[in-house]
N, C-alpha and C positions, 0 to 999 in steps of 0.2 A: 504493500500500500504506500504509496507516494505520498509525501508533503503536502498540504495542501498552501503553507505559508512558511518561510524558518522562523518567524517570530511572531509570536499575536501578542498583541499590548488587550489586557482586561480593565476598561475606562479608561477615556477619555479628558480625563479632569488634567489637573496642572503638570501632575508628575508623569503620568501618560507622555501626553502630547507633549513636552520638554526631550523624554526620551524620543521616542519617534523624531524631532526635530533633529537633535544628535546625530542619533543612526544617520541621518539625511547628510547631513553638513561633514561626513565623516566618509573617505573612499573607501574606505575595507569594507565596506554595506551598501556598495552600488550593484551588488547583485543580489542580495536578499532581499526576500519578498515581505513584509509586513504587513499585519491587519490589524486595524484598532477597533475595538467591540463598544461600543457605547451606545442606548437608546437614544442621549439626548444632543447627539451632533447633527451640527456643528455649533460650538458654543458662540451664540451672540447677543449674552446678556453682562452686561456688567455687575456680576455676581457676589464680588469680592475682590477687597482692597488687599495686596503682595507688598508685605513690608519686610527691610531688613535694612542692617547696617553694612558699611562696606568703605573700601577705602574710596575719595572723593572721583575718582575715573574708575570706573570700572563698565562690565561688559553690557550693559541694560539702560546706560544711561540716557539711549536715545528716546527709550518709550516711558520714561519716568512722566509720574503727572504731576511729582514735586520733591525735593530733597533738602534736609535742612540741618545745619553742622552743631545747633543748640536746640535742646530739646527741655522740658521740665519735669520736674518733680515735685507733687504735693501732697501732703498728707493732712491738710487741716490744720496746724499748727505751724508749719513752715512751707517756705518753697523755694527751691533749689534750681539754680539756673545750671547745666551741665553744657562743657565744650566737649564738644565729640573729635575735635581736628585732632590728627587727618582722617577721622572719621566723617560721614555723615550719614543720617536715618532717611532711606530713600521709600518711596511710594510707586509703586506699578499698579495699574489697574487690571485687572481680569481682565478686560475688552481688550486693549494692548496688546496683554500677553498673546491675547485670542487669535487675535488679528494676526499677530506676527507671525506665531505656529502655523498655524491655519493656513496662511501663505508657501511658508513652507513645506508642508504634508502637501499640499494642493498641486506644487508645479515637481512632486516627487511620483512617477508612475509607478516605480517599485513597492506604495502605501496603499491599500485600500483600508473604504473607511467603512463599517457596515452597522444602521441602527435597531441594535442588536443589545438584549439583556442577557448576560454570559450567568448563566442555570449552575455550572461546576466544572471543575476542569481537574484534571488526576496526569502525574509523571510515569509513564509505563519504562522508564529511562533510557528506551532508545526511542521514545519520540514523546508528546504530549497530550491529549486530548483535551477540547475546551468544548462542552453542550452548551447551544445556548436554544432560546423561544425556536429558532428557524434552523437549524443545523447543528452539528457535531464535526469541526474540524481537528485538523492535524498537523503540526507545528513542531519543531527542534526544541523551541522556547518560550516560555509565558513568562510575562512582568505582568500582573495582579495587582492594579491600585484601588480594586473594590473592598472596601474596611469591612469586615463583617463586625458591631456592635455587640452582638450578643455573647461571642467569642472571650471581648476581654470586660463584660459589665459582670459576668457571671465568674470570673476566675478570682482565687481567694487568696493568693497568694501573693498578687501586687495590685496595691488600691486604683483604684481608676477615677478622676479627676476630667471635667466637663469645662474647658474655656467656652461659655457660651457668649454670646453678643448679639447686640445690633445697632448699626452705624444708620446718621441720614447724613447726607449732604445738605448742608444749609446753605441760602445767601439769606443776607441779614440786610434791610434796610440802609444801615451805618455802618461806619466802620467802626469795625471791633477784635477783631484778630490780628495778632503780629505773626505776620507769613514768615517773620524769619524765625521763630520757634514754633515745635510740634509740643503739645503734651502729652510726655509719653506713659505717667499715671501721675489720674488726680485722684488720692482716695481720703479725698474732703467729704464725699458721698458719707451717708448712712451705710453703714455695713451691716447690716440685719445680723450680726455674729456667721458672716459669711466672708471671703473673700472678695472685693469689687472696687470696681472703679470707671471711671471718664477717660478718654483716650481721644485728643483733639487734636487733628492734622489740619491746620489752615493753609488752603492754596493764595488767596487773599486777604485782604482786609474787612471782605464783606463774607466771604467764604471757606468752608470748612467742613471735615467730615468729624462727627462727634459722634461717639460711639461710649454705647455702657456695655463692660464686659465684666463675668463671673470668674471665676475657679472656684465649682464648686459641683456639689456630689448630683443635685438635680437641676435639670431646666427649669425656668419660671412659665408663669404663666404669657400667652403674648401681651397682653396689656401692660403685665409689667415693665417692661422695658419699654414702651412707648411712654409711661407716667415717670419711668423716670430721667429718660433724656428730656422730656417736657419740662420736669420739675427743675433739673439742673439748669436746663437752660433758663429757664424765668428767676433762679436763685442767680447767675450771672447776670443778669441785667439784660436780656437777649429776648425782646418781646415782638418784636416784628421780626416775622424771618417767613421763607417759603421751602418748602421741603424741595429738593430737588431730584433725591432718589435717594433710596434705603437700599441696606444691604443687611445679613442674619447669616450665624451660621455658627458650628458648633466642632470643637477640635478635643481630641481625645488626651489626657494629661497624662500618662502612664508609662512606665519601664515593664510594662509587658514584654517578654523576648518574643519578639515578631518573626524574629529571624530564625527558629530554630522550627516554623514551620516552612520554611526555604526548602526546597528536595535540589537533588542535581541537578536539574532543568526548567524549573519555576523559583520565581522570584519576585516576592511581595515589594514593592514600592509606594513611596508617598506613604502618607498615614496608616496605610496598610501594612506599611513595611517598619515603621516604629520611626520614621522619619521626622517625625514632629517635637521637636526639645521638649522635653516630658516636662520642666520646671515651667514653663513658660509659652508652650505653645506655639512657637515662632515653627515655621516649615520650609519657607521656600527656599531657601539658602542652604538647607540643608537638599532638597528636592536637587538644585542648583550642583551641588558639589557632587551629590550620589550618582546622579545621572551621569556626569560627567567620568567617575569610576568606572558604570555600566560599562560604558564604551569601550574600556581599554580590558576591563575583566570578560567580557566575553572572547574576546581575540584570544586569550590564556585556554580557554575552552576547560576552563575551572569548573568544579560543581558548586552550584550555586548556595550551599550549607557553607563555604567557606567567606560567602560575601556577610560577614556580622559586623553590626555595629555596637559594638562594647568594651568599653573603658571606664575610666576612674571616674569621667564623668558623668557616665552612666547612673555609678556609686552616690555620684553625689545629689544626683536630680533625685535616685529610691528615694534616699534619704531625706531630703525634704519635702517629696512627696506624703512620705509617712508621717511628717510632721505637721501637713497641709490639711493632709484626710482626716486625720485624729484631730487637728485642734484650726480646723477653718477661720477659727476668727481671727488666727495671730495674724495673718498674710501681710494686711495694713503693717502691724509692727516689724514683720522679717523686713520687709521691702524697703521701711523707711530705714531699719538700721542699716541692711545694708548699702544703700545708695546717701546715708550719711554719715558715713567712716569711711567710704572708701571713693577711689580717684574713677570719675566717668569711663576713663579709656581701659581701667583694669577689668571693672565690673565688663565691659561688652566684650572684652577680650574672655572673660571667665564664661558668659554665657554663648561664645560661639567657640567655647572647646577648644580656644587658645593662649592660653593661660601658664603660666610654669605654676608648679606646685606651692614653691615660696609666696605666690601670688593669691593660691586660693588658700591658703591657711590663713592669708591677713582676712578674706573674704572671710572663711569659717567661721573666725573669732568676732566676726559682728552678730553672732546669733546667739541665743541664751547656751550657754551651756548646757545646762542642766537638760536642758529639754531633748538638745540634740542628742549630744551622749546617750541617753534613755531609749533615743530613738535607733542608733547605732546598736546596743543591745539587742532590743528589740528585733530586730530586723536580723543578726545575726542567729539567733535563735529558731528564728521563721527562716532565712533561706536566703540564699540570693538567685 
């Protein structure tokens, strides 16, 4: 039985369609055939806002919808103005991303695209099978960026954490925003003994996406989060505005080993694949850097149980994660300590897994002891 495809991609979401773009832009893959499964292609909704930090040139800068080298921090009692240089906190839209990929899969013939809900797919390890609603094909390889939920809400061994949110784009009557800082947490907000805050990207003066976001074990109701970016915003002074368009969406917090259901020849990606910084929820950067691995790891014609992502940082996200799940309402306190003890450029260095050791033990020691230690315990007893 013949190939039907050497690679099928399972969803079409970020981490997908970034791979596929690769393979494209990369000649050792001008003869492999590709298929990307997804019922809701082609994407062309502005779905969601792709943040990360990065040095000030880098590879996305053309489709940015804004970038900004100061960012804030507040917590209700202070606010902390942070230099990121030679950093800056850049902003890509969904639709961008969209457009771009899209362009690219589009003038690749070696891509088809089929809208198709992918049913299960198994490694018989000399080839693959993927069922979907219309057919059962056959492929060398699968990349799997469909997150199955039920998978890691129900496993008891590492807690699982819910960044949920929802952003509108405002313009506002007057001016009100200084476009040259983002804020990157205000948790001036009521914390209901939960994790949460405000999160304001201004492209202007009159302009800005403000977003309330959770870390926490359940989603709200939707009203809530309409009441309370309403409410925040009328506590800011911000009473004339016109919604321009909303965004919602929800990211999984968790050191689940994603990767140890990898086989020889499939390969979980994106959120499915544990790609989302378990402390923090950030994705695309990591999406960004893995993809870019793919590339060169399939040439090796390695099995794909050896492509893991785990290290000390891994260690350190459990760990605060355990600390996050068991005691939600600290978040406000860890965040504030640590973003006031320690230097802008270390913390974003710690939280993209570039850090020397020396570095994150000054980090460590901005958190209670007592609590963490317990939690170190803890966690050692149960497992890693």
């Amino acid at each position: 039985m013949e190939l039907d495809y050497d690679y099928i991609i399972c969803g079409g979401g970020i981490a997908g369609l970034l791979l596929a773009s690769k393979f494209s832009n990369d000649s050792y893959y001008n003869d492999k055939s590709i298929l990307i499964l997804d019922p809701d292609f082609p994407k062309i909704k502005n779905d969601r806002t792709l943040c990360f930090w990065d040095k000030k040139k880098s590879d996305w800068d053309s489709l940015l919808t804004s970038s900004w080298e100061n960012v804030i921090f507040k917590n209700g009692l202070e606010e902390k103005s942070l230099d990121l240089n030679p950093l800056n906190y850049k902003m890509l839209s969904s639709i961008s991303f969209y457009k771009y990929t899209n362009s690219i899969i589009k003038n690749n013939t070696n891509i088809q695209v089929l809208n198709d809900k992918v049913l299960n797919f198994k490694d018989y390890k000399s080839h693959c099978l993927v069922e979907t609603n219309k057919k059962t094909f056959k492929s060398s390889k699968v990349f799997n960026s469909i997150l199955d939920w039920n998978s890691i809400k129900n496993d008891q061994k590492f807690p699982l954490l819910i960044q949920h949110f929802e952003g509108w784009v405002i313009k506002t009557k007057n001016n009100f925003f200084d476009s040259e800082k983002a804020t990157f947490m205000d948790f001036s907000i009521d914390q209901n003994s939960t994790t949460q805050f405000m999160y304001i990207l201004p492209f202007s003066k009159t302009e800005a996406l403000v977003e309330y976001t959770l870390f926490s074990k359940k989603l709200l109701d939707e009203n809530k989060y309409k009441s309370a970016i309403e409410d925040y915003l009328f506590e800011s002074g911000i009473k004339n505005y016109i919604i321009k368009s909303k965004e919602a969406g929800k990211i999984p917090m968790t050191c689940f080993p994603f990767f140890e259901s990898n086989t020889k020849n499939i390969l979980n990606i994106g959120s499915a694949g544990g790609w989302s910084k378990p402390s923090t929820g950030y994705t695309f950067k990591n999406i960004d850097k893995n993809t870019s691995k793919i590339i060169d790891f399939v040439k090796s014609n390695s099995s794909f149980k050896n492509f893991i992502n785990k290290n000390r940082f891994w260690f350190y996200d459990l760990i605060f994660l355990d600390v996050l799940y068991e005691k939600n309402h600290l978040g406000k306190n860890l965040f504030s300590n640590m973003f006031k003890k320690n230097d802008p450029k270390t913390i974003f260095k710690f939280l993209d897994n570039k850090s020397s050791f020396f570095e994150e033990l000054k980090i460590m020691l901005s958190f209670p002891k007592t609590i963490f230690l317990s939690a170190v315990v803890k966690r050692l007893f149960k497992g890693l």
